[in-house]
N, C-alpha and C positions, 0 to 999 in steps of 0.2 A: 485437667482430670486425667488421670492416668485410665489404660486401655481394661486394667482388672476392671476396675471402681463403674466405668461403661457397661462392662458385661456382668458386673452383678446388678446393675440399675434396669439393665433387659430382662434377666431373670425374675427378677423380685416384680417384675411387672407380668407377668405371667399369674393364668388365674390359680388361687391356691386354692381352691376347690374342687380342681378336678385333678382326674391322673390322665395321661396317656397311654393306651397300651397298644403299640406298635407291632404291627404284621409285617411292614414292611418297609426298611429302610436303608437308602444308597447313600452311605457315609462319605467315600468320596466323592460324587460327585455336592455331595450339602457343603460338604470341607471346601470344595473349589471355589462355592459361592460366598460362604463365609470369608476364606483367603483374601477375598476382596473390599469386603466389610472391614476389616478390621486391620491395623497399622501394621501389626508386624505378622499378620497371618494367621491361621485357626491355632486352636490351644489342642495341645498333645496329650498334658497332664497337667496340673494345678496341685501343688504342694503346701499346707498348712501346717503352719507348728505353734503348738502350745506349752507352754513352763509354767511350769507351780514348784515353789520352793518355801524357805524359811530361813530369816536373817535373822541373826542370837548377835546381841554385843555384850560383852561383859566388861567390867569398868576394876580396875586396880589399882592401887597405890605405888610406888617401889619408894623406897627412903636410901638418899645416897649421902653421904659422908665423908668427909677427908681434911685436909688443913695443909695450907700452904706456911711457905717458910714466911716470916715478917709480917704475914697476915693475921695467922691462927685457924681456927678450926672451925666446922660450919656443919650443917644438916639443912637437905634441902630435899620435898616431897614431890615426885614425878608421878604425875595420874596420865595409867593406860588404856587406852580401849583396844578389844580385843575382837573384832566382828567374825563371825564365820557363814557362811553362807552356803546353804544347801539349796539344790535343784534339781527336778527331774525336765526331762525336754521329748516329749511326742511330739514325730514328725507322722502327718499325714498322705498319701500321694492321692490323688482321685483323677481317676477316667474320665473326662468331659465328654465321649461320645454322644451321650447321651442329649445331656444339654446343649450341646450342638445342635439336638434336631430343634428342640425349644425355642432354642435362639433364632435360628433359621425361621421358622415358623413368625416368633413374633416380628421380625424385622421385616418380612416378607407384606405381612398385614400391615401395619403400621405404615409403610413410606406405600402404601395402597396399590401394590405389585401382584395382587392375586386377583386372580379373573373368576367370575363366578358363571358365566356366562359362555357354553361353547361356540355359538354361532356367531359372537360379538368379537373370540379373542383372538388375537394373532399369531402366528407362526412364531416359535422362541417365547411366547408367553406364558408366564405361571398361572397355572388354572387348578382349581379345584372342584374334587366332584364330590357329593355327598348323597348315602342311600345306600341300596342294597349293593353288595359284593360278589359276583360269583368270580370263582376261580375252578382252571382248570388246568392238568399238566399234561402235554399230550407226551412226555416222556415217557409217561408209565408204558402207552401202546409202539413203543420205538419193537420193541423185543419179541413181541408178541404178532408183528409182521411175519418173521419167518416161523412159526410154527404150524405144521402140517395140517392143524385142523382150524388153521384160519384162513388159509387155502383152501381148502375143501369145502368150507364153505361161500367163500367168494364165488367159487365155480359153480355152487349149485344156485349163487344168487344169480349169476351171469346166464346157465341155463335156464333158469325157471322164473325168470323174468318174465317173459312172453305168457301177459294171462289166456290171452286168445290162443292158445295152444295148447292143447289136450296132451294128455302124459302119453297116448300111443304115438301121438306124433313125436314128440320127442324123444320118445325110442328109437324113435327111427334114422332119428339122426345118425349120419355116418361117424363114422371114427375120426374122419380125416378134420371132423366137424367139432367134434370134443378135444381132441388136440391140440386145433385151434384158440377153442378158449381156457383150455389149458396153460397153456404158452401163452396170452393173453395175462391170464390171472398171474402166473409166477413174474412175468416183467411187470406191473403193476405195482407185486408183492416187492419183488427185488429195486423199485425204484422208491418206495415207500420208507423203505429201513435207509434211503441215502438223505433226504429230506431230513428241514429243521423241524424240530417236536419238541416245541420251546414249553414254557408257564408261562398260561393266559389269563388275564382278567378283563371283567367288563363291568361299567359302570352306568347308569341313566342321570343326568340331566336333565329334568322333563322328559320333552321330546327325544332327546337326541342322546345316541350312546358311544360311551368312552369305552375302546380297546387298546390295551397295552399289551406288554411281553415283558416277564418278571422275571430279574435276573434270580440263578437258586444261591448265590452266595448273601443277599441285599434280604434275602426272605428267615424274616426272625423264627415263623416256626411253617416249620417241614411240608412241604406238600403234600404229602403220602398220609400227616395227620391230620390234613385238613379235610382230604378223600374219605376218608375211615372214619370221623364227627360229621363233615354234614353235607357231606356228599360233593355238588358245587355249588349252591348257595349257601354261603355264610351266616348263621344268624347274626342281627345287631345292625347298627346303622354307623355305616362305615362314612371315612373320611379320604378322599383322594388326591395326595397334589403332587401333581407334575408339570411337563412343557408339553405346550401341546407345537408337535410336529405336524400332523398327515389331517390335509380334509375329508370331506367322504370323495370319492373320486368321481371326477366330471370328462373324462377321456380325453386327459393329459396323457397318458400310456397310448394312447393310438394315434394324436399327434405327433408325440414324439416317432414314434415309427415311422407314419407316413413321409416325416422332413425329411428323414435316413439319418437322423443324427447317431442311432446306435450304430453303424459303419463306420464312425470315426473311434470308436473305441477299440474294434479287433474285430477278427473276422467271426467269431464267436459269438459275440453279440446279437446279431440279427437272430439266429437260430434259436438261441435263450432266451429270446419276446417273444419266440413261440412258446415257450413253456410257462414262463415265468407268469402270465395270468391266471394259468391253472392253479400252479404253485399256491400264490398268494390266493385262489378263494377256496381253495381246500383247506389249508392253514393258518392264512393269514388272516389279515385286517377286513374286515363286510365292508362290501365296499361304499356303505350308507354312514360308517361308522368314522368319529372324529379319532387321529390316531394319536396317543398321550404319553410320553417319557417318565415315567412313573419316580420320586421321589421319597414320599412318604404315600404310607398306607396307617390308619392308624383310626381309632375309636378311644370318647370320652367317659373315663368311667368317674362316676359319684356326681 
């Protein structure tokens, strides 16, 4: 059986009662797994051509005639057919991206490669999650770092922090004293605009919650429109499958330091394990939360 005749026996096994409508989807890395599935690799484009015509014969006589010498003379009737044959020829080209995810999806379920389960699956394993969606982009606040009046108020969150402290007291505070958290709040501000401010989502399993980082090329519609409809939770009952990567963390990151193994990488290192905890729970993954390579995002409609 040829590799077509396979991939349309996958398709046609898909449910036809439903559609898919896709939020989110990483075609090359689906392409890479497909690449593996199939003989000669994923499909680019798939070409179809259909002909419709009309074949006319018509049918004649010719009478030929003539006489040899010592012979004599003869007639003899030659019947011709005369076929003609008309045809038009549509060719079709079609995108399989699409069907890529479908396929991916059903082959994925069927040889029983999808995990439903976060505390059971493994590192490198396909998992899925299902339920509520929220998303969130912290790129929109990348900008909005350096402007005057987000400073200004940082500094008055920094000052007026202290409830046990009455507003005369902190008039009183010196110059040398607001300055300080002046200069404070602008290195804060100035290291904030350097940091990643990726697209987040999170999902629940039960108990246990799924965080990823969504690429914005892989995201079918817009982040900024999904801000501006519904806020960060999504309505509808979404569909999640990726790899799951990262567990909740169990202080593998302080082991690792104590060994001294980040000294084998450059001298850099040691000093970036001072930071880099901050980093990751101001932006990053909870540290309670299972971490997930996102694939498909997607919900059943009909």
């Amino acid at each position: 059986m040829s590799e077509e005749n396979v991939l349309e026996q996958q398709l046609e096994g898909q449910e036809g009662n439903s559609v898919y409508d896709f939020l989110y989807h990483d075609s090359r890395r689906i392409a890479s797994f497909l690449s593996q599935f199939q003989t000669y690799g994923v499909l680019q484009s798939v070409k179809a051509s259909e002909s419709a015509g009309k074949l006319t014969t018509r049918k004649g006589i010719v009478e030929a005639s003539g006489s040899l010498p010592f012979v004599g003379s003869g007639k003899v009737d030659l019947e011709r057919d005369v076929t003609s044959d008309e045809r038009d020829i549509t060719e079709h080209t079609y995108d399989p991206l699409w069907r890529n995810a479908c396929t991916f999806l059903d082959y994925i379920e069927s040889a029983s490669l999808l995990c439903k389960d976060a505390a059971s699956a493994r590192i490198g394993q396909f998992l899925i999650a299902s339920g509520q969606l929220v998303v969130c982009d912290l790129s929109m606040f990348k900008k909005i770092w350096g402007l005057e009046a987000t400073k200004r108020a940082m500094r008055s969150s920094f000052l007026g922090s202290d409830s046990n402290t009455s507003r005369a007291e902190r008039r009183r505070h010196s110059k040398q004293d607001q300055e300080s958290h002046t200069n404070a709040v602008n290195a804060a501000v100035d290291m904030f605009e350097y940091l990643p401010h990726t697209i987040q989502a999170a999902m629940h399993i039960g108990a246990d919650q799924i965080w990823t980082i969504l690429q914005e090329d892989s995201m079918v519609v817009r982040s900024a429109d999904i801000l501006l409809k519904h806020g960060v939770v999504l309505s509808g009952d979404w569909n999640m499958v990726g790899i799951m990567d990262a567990y909740p963390s169990s202080g593998d990151e302080d082991l690792v330091t104590k060994n001294g193994l980040l000294s084998s990488l450059n001298a850099m290192a040691p000093m970036m394990s001072q930071f880099i905890p901050s980093i990751k729970g101001l932006l990053g993954k909870p540290s309670g939360a299972f971490g997930v390579t996102p694939l498909l995002i997607f919900r059943r409609i009909g």
